[in-house]
Structures are given as C-alpha cells and as structure tokens.
C-alpha positions in Angstrom: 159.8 159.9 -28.7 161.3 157.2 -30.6 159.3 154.2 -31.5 160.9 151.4 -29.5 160.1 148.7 -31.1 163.0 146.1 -32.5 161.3 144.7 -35.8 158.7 147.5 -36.6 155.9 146.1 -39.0 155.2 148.3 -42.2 151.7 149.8 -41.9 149.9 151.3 -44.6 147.4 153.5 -43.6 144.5 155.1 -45.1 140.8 155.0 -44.8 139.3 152.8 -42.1 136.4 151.3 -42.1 133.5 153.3 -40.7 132.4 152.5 -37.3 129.1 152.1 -36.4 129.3 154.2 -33.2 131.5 154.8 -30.5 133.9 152.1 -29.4 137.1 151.9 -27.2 140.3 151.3 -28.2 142.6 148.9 -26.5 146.3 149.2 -25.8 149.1 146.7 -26.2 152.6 147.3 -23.5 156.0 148.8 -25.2 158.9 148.9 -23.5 160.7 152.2 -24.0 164.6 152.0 -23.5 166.1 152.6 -20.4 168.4 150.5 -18.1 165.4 148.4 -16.9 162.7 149.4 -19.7 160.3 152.3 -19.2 156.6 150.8 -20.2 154.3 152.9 -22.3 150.6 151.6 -23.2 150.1 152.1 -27.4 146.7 152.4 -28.7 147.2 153.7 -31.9 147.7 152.6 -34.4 146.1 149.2 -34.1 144.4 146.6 -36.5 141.2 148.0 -36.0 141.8 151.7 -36.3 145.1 153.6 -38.1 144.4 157.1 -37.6 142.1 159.4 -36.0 142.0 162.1 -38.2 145.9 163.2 -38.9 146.9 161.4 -34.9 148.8 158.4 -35.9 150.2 157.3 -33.1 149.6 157.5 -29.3 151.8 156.2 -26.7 150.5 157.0 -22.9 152.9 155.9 -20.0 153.4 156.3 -16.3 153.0 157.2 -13.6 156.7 155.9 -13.8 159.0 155.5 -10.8 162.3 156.5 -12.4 164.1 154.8 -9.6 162.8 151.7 -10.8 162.7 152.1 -14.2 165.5 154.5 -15.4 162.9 156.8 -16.9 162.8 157.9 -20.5 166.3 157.5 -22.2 165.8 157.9 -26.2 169.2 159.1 -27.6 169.2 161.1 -30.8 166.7 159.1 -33.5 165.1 160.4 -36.8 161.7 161.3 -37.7 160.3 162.6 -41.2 156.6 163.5 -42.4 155.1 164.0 -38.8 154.9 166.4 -36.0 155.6 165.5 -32.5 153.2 166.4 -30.0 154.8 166.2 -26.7 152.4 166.3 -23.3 153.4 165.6 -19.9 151.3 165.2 -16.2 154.2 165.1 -13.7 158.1 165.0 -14.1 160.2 166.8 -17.0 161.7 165.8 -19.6 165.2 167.6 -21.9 164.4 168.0 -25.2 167.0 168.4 -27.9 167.2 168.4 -31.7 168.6 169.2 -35.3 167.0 172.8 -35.6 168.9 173.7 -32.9 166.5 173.6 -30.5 167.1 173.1 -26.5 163.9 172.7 -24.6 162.0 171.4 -21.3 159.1 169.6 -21.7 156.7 170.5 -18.5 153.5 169.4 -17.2 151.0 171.6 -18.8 153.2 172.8 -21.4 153.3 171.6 -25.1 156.1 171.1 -26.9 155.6 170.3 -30.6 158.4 169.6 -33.2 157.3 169.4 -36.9 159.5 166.9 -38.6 158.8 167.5 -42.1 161.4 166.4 -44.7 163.9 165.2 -42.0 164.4 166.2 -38.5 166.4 163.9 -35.1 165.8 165.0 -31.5 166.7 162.7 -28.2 164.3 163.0 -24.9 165.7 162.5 -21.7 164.1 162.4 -18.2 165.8 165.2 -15.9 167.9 163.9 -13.0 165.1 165.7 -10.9 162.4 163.7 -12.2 161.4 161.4 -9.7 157.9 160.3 -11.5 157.1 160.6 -14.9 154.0 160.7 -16.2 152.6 161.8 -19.6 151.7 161.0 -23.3 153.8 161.0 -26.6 151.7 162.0 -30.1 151.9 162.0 -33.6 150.6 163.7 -36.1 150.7 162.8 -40.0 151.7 165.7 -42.2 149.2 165.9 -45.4 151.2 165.5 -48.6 151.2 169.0 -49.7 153.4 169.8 -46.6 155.5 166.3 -45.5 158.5 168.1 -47.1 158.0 171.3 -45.0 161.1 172.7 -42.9 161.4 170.8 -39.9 161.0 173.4 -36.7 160.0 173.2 -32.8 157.3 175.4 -30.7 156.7 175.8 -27.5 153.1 177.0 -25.6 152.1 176.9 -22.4 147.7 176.8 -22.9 145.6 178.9 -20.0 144.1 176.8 -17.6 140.1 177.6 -18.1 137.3 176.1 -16.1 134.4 174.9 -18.2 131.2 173.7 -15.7 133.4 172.3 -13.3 135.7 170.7 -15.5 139.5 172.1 -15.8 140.6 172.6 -19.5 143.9 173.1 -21.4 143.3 173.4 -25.1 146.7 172.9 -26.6 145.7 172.4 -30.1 143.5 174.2 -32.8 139.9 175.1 -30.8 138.0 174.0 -28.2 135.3 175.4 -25.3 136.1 178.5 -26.8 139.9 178.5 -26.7 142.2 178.2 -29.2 146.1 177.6 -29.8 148.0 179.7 -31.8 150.4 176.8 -32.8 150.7 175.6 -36.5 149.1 173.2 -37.4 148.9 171.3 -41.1 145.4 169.6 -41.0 142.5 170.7 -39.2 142.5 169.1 -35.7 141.7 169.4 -32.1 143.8 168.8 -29.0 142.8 169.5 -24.9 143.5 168.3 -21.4 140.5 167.9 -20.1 139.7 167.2 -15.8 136.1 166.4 -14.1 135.8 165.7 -10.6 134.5 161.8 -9.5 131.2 161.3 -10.8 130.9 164.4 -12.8 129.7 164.8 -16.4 130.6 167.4 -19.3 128.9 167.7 -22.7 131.8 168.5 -24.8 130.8 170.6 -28.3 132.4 169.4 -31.3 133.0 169.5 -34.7 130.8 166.9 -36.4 132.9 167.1 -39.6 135.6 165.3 -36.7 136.4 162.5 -35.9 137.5 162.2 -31.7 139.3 160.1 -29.8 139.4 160.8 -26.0 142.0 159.0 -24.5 141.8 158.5 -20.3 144.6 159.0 -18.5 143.7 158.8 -14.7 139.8 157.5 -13.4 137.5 155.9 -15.4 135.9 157.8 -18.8 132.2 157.0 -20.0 130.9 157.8 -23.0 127.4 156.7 -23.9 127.8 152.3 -23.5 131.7 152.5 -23.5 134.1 152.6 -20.4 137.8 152.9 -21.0 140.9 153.0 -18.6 144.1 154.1 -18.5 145.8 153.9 -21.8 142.5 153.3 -23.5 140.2 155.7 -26.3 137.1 155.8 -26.5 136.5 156.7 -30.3 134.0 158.6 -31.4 133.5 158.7 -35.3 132.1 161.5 -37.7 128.9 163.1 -37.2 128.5 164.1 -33.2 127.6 167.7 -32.6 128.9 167.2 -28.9 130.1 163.8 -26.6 128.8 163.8 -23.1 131.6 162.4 -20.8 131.1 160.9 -17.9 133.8 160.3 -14.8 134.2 157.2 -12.6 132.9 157.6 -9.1 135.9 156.9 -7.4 138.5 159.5 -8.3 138.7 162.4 -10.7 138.7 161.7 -14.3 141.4 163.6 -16.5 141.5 162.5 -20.7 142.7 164.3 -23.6 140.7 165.0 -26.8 142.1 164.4 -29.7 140.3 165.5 -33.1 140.4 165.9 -36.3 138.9 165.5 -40.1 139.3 162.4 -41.4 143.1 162.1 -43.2 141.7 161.1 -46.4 145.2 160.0 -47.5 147.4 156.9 -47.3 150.6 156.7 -45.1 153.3 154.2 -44.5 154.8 154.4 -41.3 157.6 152.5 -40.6 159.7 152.7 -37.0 160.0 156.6 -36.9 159.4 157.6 -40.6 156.0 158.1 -42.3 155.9 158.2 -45.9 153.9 157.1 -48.7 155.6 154.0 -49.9 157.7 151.3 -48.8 160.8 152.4 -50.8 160.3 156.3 -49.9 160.7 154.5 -46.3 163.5 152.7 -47.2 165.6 156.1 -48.3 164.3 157.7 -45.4 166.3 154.7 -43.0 169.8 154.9 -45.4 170.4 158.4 -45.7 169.9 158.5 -41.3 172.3 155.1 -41.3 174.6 156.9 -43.8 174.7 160.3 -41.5 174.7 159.1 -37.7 177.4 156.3 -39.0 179.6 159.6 -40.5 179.0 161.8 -37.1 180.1 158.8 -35.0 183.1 158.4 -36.9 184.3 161.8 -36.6 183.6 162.3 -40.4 181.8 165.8 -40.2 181.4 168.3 -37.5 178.5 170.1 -38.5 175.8 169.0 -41.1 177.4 167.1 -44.7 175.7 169.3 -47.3 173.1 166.8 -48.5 172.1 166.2 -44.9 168.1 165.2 -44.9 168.6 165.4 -40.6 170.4 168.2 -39.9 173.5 169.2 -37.5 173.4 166.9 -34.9 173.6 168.7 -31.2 177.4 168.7 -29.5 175.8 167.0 -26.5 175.1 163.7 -28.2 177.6 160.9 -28.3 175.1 158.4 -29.1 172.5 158.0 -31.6 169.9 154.8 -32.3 170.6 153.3 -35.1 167.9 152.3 -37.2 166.3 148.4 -36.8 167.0 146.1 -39.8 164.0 146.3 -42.4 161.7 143.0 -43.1 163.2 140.9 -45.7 159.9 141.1 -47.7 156.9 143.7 -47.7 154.3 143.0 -45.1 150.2 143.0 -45.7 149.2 146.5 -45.6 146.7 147.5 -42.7 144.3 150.1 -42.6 
C-alpha cells in the first residue's frame, strides 16, 4: 500500500526513548485514494514512538463499505528498503508488481513483498469485494540487506487454538508455530482471537519489543485499554503479556514483535533510506522511469531500471509528491 499522504514529512528514525512500561498508541485518520477516499487509522510511526522493532509503519482500516467508499485503489507506486506485509480480515484485494508477480490477497493469508533496492506494485479491491477489512505493514530492512533483490511470497499460516484463543502466526514464532517466510531482522507477527471477556498470557521474547494492535473489541493489557486502530506497546523485558478482551464482543489483535532496530532510517512517502539525499535519488530515478513508460519510451524495463518492468495491466502510475523545500526536524 502506498502511503497516501500529499506532503509527506521526512522522518528520521532511530532509537526512541525508553518507555517506562506499557502504553497505548494512538492513531491519526488517512484517507487512502479512491473516488470518495477509503479511511485507514495510522499509528505508526508517530511523535512518540518510530518503530517497534524493524515495524515502521502500520495502517489498519475498515470495516469499509466499498459501495460507499470506492475501496482500495493505489495504482502502480514505488517502494525501496522495506518489506510489505500485507493482512486482510474480510474482502480481497489484486495484487500486482515489478517481479512479476500476480497475486490475491485473502483473509487469513499473507502476502509479503520485500522491496529491497527498488520494487512498484499497485493493490486493488476486487469488483467482488463488498467490505474490506484489514491492515497494511512495514517492515524496515537492516542495512546489510536494504539493497537485497526485491521478491514476493505468499503463506497461508494454520489456524491453531491456544486456551481458547484462535491463532495465526504469520511471522517468525509464536505459541509454538512458526513461519517459514524470510525474514531480515528477528521479529514476530500473529492474528490472535479471544472470546468476550477472556484472557491469554501470551509468552514472549523479552529481548522484544511488542506492539499488539486491536482490531475488533476492546484489548487490555495490565492499566492500558486500546480500540480499534490503537497499540498497546509493550517495551523490552516481558517474559509473557496477559491480554485481556472487552466483555462485549470478541477481541481479535495482531502481535507484532521484534528486537529493537538499533539503526537509523529516513522514511519519506514510500522509500526508506538512510539520508535525505539517498531519498531524494530514490523519488528521481521512479519520476524519471514511470514518466518514460507513460510516454511509450520503453516496453519492458530501461537497463538502469532501480523498479523494474512495469506490469502490461497498468496504465497509470502515482507519481511521486513534490519534496519540502528545506529538510525538516528529525524525529525519533
């Protein structure tokens, strides 16, 4: 997924201040493309928090009445130095990029796209789709591997049942599952479902940090409450988080975990790097390339392409939002 914004800050990110305990994270409203502008709630990154170990950037949205909206319509755009993590709860979404790939994204099913030294996909709600419901992840590539070949997986996670709780664990390992997809950093990454009023004790790896972010119900966590759209963040040190689930209806949240990055990133619209002129490249040589495909200059991929062969099916692409006229404050 594209970030939607129309001036993107420059944030720096890097090591943030250590919290005292667990908090929640608050989310600020998006609106993502789309005839009448699909909302998505973002709470990450954010003043107060940049990155929970190598996840950079969270964007949760729906349930979303296409109808109404026009669903999710993000033609072909560029990402470098990141993996997408794509996770849906209800509708589907068409999935195409530079590699070549062709995919589906499904409820239950992840699809993850490693971006690495260039890579341009587009995401499209299918025509079937009649509420869309999911959440949209990135994950910062360490700097011995933000040049890696870009490439896409797909796995579908076993449902498990863990004390009354239903489980998918999509990424690295959890209540005793694990993925087999690669990863670049050491992280953590699970659907997680408790009936109203139940609670879990999740074990963990203290060297983590978590974030658990709710998607339907209410989620408890010691003192802190979080909604829809928010994380509850849970720093270094805990052996295991005991979660608790709103009374009212069942509670369903992803984990997300990892060890703390340790490096410094600059992510600008949809390109991390590590400085503000790395960035900068990043924007001209995708300006140069969608500007040449659009003119009918090249049918397949100019030889010093950083994006790749762009798919037959795309007669649009975004171009990229002017940058600020001066560097902003770093954050992190």
């Amino acid at each position: 997924m594209s970030n939607p914004d129309r001036h993107p800050a420059e944030v720096v990110c890097g090591a943030d201040a250590p919290e005292p305990g667990v908090t929640v994270l608050p989310y600020r409203e998006v609106p993502l493309g789309g005839p009448r502008a699909m909302p998505v709630r973002r709470s990450l990154p954010q003043r107060e928090r940049s990155l929970i170990g190598a996840w950079c950037f969270v964007d949760h949205y729906g349930p979303d009445d296409v109808s109404q909206t026009g669903g999710m319509v993000v033609p072909g755009h560029p990402h470098t130095g990141l993996q997408t993590v794509s996770w849906l709860f209800s509708g589907e979404v068409e999935h195409r990029d530079t590699t070549g790939a062709h995919a589906f994204v499904r409820p239950g099913e992840l699809n993850i796209m490693t971006a690495g030294s260039g890579i341009a996909h587009s995401e499209y709600s299918t025509p079937g789709t009649t509420v869309l419901h999911g959440a949209q992840l990135w994950v910062a590539l360490p700097e011995a591997d933000r040049f890696t070949t870009p490439g896409f997986e797909h796995y579908v996670p076993p449902v498990t049942e863990v004390d009354g709780a239903r489980v998918l664990v999509f990424l690295g390992t959890l209540f005793g599952q694990t993925s087999p997809v690669t990863m670049f950093s050491d992280l953590v990454g699970a659907e997680v479902t408790l009936p109203p009023g139940a609670t879990l004790t999740i074990e963990v790896d203290p060297t983590h940090e978590h974030g658990l972010l709710c998607d339907t119900g209410t989620l408890g966590v010691g003192d802190a409450t979080a909604k829809p759209g928010e994380i509850v963040f849970q720093p270094t040190g805990a052996e295991r988080i005991t979660v608790e689930a709103g009374a009212d209806e069942p509670t369903r949240f992803l984990v997300l975990g990892g060890t703390p990055f340790g490096e410094q990133i600059v992510m600008w619209w949809n390109f991390i790097g590590r400085s503000h002129d790395e960035v900068v490249g990043f924007r001209e040589d995708w300006q140069r390339e969608r500007e040449a495909r659009e003119q009918g200059s090249y049918a397949a991929a100019p030889p010093d392409s950083r994006y790749g062969t762009f798919p037959d099916a795309w007669h649009h692409t975004l171009p990229a939002p002017e940058l600020p006229n001066l560097r902003l404050r770093p954050r992190g």
